[in-house]
DSSP file (Angstrom, degrees, kcal/mol; ACC not computed):
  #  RESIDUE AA STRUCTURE BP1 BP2  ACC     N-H-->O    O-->H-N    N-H-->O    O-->H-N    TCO  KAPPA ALPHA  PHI   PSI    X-CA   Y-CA   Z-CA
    1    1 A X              0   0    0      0, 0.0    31,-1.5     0, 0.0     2,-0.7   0.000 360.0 360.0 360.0 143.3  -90.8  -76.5   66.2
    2    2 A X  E     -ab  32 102A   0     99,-1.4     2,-0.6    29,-0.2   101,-0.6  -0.851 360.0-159.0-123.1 131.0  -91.7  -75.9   62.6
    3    3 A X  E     -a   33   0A   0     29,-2.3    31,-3.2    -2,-0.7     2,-0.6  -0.656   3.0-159.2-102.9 122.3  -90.9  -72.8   60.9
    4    4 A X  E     -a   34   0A   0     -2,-0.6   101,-2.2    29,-0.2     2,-0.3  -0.929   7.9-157.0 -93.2 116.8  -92.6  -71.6   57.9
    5    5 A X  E     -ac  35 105A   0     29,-2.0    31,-0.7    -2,-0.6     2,-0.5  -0.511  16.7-176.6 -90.9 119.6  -91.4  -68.9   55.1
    6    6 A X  E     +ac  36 106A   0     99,-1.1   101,-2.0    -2,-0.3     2,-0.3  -0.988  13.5 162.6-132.5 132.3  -94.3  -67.7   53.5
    7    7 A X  E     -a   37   0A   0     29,-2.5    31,-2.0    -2,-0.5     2,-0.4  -0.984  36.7-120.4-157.8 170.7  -93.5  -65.3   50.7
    8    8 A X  E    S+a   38   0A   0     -2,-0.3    31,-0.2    29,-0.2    29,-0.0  -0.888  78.7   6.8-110.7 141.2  -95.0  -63.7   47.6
    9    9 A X  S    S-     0   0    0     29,-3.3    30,-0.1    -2,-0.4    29,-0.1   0.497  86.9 -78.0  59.5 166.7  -93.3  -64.4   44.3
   10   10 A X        -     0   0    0      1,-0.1     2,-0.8    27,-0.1   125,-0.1  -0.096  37.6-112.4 -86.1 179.6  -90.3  -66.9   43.2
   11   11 A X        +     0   0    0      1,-0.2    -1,-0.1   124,-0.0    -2,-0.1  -0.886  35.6 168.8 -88.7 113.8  -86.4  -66.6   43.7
   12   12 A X        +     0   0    0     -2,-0.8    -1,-0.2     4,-0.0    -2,-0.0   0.988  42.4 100.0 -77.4 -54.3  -84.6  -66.2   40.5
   13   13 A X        -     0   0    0      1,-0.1     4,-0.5     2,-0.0    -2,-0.0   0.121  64.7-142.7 -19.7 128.2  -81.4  -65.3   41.6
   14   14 A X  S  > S+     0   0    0      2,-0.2     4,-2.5     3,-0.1     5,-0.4   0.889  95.5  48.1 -40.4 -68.0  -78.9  -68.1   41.6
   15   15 A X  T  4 S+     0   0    0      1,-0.3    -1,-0.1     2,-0.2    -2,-0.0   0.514 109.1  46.3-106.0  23.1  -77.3  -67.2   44.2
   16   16 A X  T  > S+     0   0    0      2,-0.1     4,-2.5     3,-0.1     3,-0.4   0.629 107.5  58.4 -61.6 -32.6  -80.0  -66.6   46.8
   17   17 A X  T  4 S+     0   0    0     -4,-0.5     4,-0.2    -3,-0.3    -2,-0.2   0.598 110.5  41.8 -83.6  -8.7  -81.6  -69.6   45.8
   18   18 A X  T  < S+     0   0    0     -4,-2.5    -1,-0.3     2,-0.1     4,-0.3   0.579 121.6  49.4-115.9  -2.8  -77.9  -71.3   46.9
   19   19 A X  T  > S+     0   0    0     -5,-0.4     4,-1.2    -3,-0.4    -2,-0.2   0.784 107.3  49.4 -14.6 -61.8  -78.2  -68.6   50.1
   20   20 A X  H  X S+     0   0    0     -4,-2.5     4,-1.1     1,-0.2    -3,-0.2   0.674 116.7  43.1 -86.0 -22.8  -81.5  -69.5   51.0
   21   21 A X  H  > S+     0   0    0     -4,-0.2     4,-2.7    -5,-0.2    -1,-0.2   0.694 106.3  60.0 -94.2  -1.7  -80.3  -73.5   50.9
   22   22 A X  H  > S+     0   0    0     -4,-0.3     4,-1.2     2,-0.3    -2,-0.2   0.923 109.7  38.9 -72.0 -60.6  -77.5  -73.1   52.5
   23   23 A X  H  X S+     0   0    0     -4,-1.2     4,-2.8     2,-0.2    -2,-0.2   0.826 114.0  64.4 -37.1 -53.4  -79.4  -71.7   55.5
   24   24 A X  H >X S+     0   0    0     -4,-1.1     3,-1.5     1,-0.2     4,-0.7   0.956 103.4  39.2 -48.1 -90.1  -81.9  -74.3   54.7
   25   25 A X  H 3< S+     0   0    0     -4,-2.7    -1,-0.2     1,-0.3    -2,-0.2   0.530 117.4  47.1 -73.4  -1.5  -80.0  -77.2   55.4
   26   26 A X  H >< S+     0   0    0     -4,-1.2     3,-1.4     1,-0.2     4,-0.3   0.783 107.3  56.7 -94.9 -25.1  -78.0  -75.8   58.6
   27   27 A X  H XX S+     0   0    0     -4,-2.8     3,-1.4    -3,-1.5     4,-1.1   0.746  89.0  83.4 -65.6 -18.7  -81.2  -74.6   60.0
   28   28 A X  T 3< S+     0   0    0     -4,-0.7    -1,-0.2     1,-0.3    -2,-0.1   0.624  83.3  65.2 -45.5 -20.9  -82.2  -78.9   59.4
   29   29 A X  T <4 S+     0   0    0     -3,-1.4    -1,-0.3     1,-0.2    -2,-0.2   0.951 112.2  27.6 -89.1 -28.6  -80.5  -79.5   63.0
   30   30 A X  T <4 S-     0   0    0     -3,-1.4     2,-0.4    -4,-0.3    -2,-0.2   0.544 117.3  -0.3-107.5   6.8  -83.0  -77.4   64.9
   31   31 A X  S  < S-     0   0    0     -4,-1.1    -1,-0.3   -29,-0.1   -29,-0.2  -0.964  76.5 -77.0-173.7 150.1  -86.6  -77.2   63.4
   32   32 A X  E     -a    2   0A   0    -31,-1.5   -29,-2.3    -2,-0.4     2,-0.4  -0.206  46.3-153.5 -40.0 129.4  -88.8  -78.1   60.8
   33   33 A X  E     +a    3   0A   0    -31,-0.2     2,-0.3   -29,-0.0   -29,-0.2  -0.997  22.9 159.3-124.4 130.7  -88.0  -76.1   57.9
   34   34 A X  E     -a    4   0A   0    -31,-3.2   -29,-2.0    -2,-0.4     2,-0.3  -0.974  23.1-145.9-140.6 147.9  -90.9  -75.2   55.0
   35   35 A X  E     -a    5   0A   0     -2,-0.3     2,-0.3   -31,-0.2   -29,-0.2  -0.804   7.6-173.1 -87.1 158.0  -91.7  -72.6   52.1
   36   36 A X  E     -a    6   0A   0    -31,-0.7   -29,-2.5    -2,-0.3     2,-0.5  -0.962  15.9-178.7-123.1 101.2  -94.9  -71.3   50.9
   37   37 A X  E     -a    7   0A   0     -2,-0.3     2,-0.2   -31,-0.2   -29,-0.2  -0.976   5.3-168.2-112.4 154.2  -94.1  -69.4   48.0
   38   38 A X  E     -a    8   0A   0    -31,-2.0   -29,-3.3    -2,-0.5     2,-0.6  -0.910  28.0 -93.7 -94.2 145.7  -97.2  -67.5   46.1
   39   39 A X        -     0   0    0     -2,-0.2    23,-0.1   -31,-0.2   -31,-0.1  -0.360  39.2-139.7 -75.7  98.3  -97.6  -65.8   42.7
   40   40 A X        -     0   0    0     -2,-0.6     2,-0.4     1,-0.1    -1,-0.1   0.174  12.6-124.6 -50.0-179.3  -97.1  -61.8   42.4
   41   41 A X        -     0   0    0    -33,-0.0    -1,-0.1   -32,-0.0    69,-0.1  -0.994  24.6-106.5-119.7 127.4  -98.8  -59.9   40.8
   42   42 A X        -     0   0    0     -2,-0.4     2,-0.8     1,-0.1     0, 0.0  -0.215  29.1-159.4 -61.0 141.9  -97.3  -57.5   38.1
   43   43 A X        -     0   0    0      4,-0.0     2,-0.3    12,-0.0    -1,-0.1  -0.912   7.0-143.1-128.8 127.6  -97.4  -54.3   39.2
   44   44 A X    >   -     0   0    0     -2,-0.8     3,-2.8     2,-0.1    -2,-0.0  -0.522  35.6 -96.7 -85.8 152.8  -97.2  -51.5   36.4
   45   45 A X  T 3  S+     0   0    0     -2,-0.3     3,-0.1     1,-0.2     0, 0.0  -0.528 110.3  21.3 -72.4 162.3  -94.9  -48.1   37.3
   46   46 A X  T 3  S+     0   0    0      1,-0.1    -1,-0.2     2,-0.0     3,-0.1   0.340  83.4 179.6  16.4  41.9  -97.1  -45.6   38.5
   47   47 A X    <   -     0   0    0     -3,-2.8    -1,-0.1     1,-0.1     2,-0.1   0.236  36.1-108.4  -4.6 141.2  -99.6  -47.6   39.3
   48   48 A X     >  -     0   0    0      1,-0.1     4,-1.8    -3,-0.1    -1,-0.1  -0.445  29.7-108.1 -91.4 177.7 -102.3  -45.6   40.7
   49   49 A X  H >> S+     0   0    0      2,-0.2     4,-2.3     1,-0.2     3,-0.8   0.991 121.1  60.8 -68.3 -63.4 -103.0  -45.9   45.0
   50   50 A X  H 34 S+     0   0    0      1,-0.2    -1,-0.2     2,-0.2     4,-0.2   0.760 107.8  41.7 -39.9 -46.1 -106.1  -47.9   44.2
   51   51 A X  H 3> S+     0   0    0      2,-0.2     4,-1.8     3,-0.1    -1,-0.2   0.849 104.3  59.4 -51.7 -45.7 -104.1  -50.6   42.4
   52   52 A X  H XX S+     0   0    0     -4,-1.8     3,-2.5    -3,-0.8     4,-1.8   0.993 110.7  45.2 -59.0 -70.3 -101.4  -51.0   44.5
   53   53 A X  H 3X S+     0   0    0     -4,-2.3     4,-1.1     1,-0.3    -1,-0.2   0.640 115.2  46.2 -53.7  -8.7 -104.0  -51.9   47.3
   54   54 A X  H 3> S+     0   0    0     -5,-0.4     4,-1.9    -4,-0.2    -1,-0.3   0.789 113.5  48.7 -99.8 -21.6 -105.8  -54.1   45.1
   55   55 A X  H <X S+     0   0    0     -3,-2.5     4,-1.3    -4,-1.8    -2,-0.2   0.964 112.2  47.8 -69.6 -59.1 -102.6  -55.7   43.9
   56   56 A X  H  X S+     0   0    0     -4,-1.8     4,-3.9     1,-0.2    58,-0.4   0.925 108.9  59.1 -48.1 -47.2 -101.4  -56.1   47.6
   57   57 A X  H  X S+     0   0    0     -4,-1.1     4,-3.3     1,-0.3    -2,-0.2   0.901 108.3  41.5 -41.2 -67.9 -105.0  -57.6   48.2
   58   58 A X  H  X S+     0   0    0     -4,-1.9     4,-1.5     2,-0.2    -1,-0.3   0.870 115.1  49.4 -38.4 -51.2 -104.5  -60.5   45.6
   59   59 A X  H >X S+     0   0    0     -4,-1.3     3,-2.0     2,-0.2     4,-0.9   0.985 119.0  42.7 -90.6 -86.5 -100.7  -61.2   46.9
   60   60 A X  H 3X S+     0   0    0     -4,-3.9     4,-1.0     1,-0.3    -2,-0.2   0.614 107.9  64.1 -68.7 -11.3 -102.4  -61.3   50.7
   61   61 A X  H 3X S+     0   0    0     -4,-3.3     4,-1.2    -5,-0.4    -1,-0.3   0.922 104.8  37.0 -33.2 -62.6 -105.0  -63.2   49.4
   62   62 A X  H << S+     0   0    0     -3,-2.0     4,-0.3    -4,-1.5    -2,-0.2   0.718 110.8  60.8 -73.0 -24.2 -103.0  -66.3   48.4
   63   63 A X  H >< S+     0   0    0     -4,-0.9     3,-3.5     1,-0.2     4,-0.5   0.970 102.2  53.8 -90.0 -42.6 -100.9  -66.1   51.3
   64   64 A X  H >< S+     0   0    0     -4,-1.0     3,-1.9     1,-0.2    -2,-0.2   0.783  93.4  63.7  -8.3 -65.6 -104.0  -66.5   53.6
   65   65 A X  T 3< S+     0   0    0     -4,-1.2    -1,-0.2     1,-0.3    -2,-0.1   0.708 102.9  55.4 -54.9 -37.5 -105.0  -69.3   52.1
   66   66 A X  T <  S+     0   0    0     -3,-3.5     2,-0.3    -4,-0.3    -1,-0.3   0.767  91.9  87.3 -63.8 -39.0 -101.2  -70.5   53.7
   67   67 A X    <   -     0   0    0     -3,-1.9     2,-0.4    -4,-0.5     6,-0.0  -0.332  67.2-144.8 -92.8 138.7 -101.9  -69.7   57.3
   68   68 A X    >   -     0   0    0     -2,-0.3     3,-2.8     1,-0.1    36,-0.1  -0.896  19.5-117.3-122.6 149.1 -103.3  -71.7   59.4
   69   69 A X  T 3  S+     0   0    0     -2,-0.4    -1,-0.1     1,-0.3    -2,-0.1   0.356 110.8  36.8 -66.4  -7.1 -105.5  -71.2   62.1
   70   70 A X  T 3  S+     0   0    0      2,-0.1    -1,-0.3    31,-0.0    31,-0.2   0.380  93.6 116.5-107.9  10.1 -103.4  -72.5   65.2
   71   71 A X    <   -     0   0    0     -3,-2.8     2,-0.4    29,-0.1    32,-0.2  -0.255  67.0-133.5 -89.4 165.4 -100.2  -70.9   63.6
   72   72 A X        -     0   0    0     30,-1.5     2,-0.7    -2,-0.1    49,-0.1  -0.948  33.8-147.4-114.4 117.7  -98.3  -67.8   65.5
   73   73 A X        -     0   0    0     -2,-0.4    49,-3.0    47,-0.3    50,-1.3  -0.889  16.5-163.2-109.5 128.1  -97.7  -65.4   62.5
   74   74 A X        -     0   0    0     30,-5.3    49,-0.6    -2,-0.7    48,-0.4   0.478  13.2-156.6 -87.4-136.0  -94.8  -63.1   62.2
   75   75 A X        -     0   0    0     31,-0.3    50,-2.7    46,-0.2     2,-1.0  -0.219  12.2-135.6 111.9 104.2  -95.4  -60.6   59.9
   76   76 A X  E     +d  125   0B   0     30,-1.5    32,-0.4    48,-0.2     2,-0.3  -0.784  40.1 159.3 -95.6  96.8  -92.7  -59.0   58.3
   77   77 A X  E >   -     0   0B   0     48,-2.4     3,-1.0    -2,-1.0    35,-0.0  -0.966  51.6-139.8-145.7 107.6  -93.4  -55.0   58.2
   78   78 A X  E 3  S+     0   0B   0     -2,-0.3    -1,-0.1     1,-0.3    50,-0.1   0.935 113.5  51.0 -44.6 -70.0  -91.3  -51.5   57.8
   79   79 A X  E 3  S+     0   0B   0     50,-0.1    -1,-0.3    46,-0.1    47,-0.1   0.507 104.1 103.0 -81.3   3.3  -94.0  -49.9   61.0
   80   80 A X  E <  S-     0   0B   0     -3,-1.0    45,-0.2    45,-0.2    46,-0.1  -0.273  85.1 -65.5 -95.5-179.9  -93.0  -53.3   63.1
   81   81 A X  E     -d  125   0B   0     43,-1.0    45,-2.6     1,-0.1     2,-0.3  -0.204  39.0-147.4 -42.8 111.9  -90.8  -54.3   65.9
   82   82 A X        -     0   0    0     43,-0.1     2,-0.5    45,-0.1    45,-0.1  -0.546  20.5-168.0 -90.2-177.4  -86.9  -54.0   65.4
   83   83 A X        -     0   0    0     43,-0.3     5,-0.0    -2,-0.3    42,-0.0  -0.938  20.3-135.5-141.3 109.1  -85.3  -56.7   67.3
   84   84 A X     >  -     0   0    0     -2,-0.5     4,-1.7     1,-0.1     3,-0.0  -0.346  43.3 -95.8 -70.2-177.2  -81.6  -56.8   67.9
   85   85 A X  H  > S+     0   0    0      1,-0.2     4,-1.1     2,-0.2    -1,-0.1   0.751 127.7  47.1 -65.5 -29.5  -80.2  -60.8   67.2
   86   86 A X  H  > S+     0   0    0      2,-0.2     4,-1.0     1,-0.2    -1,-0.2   0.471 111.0  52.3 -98.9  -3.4  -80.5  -61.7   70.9
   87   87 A X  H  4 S+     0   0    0      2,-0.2     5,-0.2     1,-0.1    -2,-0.2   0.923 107.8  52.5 -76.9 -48.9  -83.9  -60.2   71.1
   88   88 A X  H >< S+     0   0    0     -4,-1.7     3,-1.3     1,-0.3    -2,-0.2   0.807 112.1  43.0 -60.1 -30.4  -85.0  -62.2   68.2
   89   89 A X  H >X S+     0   0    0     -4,-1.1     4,-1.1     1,-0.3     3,-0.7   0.762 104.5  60.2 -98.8 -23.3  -83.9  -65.3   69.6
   90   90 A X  T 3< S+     0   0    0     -4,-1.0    -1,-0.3     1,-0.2    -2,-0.2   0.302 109.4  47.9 -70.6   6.5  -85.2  -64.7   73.3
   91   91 A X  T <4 S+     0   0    0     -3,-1.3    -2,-0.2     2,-0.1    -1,-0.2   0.213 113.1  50.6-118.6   9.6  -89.1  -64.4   71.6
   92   92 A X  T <> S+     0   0    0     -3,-0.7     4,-1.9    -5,-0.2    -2,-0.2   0.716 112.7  39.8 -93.3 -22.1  -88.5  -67.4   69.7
   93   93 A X  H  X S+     0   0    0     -4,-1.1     4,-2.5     2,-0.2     5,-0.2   0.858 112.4  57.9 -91.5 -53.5  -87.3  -69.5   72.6
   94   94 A X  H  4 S+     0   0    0     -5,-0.4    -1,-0.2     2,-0.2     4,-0.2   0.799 107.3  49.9 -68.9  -1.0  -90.2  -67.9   74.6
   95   95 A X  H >>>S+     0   0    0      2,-0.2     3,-4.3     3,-0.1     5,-1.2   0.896 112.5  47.0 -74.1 -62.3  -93.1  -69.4   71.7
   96   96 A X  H ><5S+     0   0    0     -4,-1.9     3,-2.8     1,-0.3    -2,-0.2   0.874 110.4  49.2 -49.9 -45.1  -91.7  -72.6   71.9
   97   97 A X  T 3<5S+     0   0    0     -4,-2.5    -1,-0.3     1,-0.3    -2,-0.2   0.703 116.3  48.8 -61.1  -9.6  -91.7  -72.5   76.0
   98   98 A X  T <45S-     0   0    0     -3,-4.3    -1,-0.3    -5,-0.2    -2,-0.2   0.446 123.7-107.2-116.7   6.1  -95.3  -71.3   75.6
   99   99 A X  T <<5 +     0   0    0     -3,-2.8    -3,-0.2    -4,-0.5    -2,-0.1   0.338  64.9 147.3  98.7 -12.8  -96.4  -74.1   73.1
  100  100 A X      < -     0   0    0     -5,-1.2    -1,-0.3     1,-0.1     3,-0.1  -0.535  22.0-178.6 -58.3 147.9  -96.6  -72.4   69.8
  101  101 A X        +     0   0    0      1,-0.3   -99,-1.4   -31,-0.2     2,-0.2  -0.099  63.1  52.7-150.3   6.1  -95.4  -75.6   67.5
  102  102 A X  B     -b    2   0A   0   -101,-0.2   -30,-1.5   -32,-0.1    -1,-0.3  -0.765  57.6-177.9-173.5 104.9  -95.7  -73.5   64.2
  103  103 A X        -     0   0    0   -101,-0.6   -29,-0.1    -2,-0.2  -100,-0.1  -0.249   6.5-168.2-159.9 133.5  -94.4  -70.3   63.0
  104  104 A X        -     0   0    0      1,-0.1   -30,-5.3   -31,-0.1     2,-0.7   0.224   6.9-159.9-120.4 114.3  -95.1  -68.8   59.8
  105  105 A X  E     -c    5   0A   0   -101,-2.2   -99,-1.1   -32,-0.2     2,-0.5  -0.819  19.1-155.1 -83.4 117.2  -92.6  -65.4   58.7
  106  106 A X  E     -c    6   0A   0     -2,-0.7   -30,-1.5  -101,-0.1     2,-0.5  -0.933  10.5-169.8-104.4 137.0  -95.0  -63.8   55.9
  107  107 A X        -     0   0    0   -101,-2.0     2,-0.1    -2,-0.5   -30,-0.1  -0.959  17.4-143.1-114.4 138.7  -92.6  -61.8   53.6
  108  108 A X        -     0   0    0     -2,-0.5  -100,-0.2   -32,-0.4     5,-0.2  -0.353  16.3-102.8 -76.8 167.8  -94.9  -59.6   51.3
  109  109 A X        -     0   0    0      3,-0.7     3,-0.3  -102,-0.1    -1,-0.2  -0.301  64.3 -56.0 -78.7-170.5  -94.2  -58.8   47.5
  110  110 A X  S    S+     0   0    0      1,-0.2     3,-0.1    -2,-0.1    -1,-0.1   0.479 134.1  45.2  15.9 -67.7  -93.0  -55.7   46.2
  111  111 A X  S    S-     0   0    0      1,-0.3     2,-0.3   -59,-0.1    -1,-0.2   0.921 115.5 -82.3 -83.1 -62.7  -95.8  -53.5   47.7
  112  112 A X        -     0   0    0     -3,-0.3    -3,-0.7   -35,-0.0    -1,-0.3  -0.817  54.0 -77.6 153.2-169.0  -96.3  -54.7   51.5
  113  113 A X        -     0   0    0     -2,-0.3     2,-0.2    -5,-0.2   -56,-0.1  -0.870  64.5-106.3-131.7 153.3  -98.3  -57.6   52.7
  114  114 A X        -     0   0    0    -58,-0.4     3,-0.4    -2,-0.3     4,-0.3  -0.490  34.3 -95.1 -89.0 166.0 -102.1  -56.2   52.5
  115  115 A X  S  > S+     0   0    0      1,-0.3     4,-4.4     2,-0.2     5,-0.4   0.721 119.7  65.0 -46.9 -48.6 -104.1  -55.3   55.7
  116  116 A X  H  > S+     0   0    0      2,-0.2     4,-1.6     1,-0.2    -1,-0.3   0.905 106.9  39.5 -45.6 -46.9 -105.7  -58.8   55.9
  117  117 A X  H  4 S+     0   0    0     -3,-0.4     4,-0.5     2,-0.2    -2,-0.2   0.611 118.3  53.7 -83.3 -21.8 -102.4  -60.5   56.5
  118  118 A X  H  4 S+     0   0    0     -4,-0.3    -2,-0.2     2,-0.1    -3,-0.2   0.821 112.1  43.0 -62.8 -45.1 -101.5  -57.4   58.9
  119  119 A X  H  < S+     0   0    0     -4,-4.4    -2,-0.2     1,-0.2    -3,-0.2   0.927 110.9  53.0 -73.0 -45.3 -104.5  -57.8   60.8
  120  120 A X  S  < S+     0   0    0     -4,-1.6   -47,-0.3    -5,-0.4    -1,-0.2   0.702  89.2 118.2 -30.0 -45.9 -104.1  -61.6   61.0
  121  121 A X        -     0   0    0     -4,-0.5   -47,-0.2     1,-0.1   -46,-0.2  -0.132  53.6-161.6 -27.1 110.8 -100.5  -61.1   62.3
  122  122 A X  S    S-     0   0    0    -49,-3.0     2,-0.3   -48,-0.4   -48,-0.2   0.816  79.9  -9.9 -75.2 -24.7  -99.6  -62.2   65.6
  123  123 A X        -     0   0    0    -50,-1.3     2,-0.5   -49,-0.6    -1,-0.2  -0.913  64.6-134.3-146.2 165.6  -96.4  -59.8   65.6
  124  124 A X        -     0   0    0     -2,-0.3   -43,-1.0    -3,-0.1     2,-0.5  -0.981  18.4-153.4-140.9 143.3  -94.8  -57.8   63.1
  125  125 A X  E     -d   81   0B   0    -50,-2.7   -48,-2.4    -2,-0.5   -45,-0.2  -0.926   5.4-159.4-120.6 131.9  -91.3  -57.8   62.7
  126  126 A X        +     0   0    0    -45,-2.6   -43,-0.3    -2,-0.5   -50,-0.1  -0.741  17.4 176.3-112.0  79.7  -88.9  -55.2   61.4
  127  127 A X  S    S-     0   0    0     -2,-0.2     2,-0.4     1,-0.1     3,-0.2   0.691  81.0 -17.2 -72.2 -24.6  -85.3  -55.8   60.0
  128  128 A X        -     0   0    0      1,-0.2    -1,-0.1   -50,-0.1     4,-0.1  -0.978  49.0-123.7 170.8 141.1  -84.8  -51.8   59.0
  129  129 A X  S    S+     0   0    0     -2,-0.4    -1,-0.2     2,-0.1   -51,-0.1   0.847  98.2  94.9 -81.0 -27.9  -86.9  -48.8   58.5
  130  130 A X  S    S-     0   0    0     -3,-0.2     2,-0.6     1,-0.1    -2,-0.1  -0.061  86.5-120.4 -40.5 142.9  -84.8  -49.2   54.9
  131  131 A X        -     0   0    0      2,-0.0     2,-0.3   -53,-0.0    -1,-0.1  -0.805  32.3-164.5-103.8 152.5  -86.8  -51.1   52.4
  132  132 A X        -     0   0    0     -2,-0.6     2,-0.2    -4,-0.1     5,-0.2  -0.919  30.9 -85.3-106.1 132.0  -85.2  -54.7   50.9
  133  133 A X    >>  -     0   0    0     -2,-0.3     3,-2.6     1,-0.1     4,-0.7  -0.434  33.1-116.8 -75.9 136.0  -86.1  -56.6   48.2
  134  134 A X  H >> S+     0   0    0      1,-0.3     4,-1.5     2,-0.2     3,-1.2   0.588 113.9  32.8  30.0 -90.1  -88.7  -59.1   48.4
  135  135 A X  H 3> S+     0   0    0      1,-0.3     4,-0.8     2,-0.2    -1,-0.3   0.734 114.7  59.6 -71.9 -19.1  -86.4  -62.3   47.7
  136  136 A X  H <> S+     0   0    0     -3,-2.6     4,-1.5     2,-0.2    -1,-0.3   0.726  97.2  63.4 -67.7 -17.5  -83.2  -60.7   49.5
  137  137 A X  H <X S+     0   0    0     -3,-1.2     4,-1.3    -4,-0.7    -2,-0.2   0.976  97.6  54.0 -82.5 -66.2  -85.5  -60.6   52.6
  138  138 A X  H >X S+     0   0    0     -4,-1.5     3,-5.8     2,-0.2     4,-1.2   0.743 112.4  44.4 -13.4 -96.5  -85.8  -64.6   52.7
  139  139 A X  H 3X S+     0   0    0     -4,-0.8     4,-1.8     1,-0.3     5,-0.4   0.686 117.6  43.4 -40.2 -61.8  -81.9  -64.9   52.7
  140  140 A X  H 3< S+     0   0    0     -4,-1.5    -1,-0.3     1,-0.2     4,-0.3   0.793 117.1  47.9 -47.0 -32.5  -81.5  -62.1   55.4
  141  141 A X  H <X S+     0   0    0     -3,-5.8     4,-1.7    -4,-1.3    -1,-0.2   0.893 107.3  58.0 -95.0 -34.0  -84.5  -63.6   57.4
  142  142 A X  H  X S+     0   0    0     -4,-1.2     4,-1.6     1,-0.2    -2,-0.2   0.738 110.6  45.4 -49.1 -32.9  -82.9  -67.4   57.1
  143  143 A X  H  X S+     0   0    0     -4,-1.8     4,-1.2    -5,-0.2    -1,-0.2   0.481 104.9  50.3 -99.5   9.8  -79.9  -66.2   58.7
  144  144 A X  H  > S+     0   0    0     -5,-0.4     4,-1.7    -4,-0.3    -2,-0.2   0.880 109.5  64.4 -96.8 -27.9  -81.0  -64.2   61.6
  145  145 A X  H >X S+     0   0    0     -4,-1.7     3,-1.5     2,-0.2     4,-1.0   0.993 108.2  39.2 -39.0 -88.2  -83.3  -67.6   62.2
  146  146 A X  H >X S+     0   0    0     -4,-1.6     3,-1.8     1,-0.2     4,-1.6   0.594 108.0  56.6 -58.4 -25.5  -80.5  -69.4   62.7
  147  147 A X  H 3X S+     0   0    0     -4,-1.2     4,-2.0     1,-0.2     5,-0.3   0.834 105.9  56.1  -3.6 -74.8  -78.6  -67.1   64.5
  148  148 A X  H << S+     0   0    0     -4,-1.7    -1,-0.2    -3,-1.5    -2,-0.2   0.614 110.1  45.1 -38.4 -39.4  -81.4  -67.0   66.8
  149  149 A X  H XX S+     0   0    0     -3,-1.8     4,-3.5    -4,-1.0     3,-1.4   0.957 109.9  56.4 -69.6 -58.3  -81.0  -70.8   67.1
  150  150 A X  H >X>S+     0   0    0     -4,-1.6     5,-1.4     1,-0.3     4,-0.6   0.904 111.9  40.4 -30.9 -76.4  -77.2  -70.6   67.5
  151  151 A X  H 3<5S+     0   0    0     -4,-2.0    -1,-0.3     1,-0.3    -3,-0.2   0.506 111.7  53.4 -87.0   8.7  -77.3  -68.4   70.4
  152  152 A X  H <45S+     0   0    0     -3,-1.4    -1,-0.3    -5,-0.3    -2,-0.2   0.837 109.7  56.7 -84.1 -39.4  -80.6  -70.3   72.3
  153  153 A X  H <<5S-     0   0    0     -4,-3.5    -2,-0.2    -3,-0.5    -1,-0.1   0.540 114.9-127.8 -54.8  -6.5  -78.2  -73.3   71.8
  154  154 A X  T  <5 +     0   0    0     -4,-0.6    -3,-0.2    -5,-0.3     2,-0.1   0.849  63.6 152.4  54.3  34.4  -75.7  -71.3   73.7
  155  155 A X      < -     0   0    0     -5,-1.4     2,-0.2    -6,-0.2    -1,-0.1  -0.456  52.9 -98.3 -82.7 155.9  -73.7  -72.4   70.4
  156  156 A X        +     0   0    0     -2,-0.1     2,-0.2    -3,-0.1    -1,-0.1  -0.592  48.3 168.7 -73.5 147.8  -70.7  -70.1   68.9
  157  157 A X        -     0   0    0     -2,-0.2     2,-0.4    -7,-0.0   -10,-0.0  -0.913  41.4-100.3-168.5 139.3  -71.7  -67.6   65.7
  158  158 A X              0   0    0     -2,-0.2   -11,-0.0     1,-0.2    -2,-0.0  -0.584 360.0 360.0 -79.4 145.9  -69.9  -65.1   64.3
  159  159 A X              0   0    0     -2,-0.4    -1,-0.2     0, 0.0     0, 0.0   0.576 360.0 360.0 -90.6 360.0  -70.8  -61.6   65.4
């Protein structure tokens, strides 16, 4: 299966960017691993409503561009699905049994992911009605993957 990261804006952080490869390369033993990363947009404080949506609009612009049409898209969303770890890994195992070969986690910037990329969504997925930042969300979403692998593997992970 190959799993895609779709995300708005870069990692700076050192050490997420040694998080996120760390994850990377143990996730190497079960699936196709890729990023898509795309360019934010500055967003000034107190932005008016109308901006933020036009901002989000730009940011879900470019990651559109990413998805493709036969892909299963996860959608990463405060209003979405929470999922305990064994949840996660019993709808991952049930794409693959159903043929799905591709699918793409869209992590928004800042703001959200815009309505296009909502609608587009095959699921939406929720870690936490709490909000997280942008590039911490990768790391967090890299390990619950593999988690997810571990325990379809019937493999040991710490709880």
């Amino acid at each position: 299966m190959e799993i895609r990261i779709l995300s708005v804006g870069k990692i700076k952080e050192k050490y997420l960017c040694d998080g996120i490869a760390e994850y990377a390369k143990r996730l190497g033993r079960y699936c196709k691993l890729s990023f898509v990363q795309v360019t934010d947009e500055k967003t000034p404080d107190k932005a008016s409503d109308a901006l933020n949506r036009q901002i989000k609009q730009v940011e879900g612009e470019r990651l559109f561009k990413h998805i493709r049409g036969q892909d299963y898209v996860i959608a990463l969303a405060i209003d979405g699905k929470m999922l305990d770890s064994v949840e996660l890994s019993g709808h991952l195992e049930r794409l693959g049994v159903e043929g799905k070969s591709c699918i793409d986690f869209v992590i928004g910037g800042s703001l959200g992911l815009s309505e296009q990329v909502l609608a587009r969504a095959d699921y939406k997925l929720s870690f936490s009605r709490m909000t997280f930042p942008h590039q911490l969300m990768q790391m967090i979403l890299l390990e619950q993957i593999y988690r997810a692998y571990r325990i379809m593997n019937n493999e040991p992970y710490h709880k």
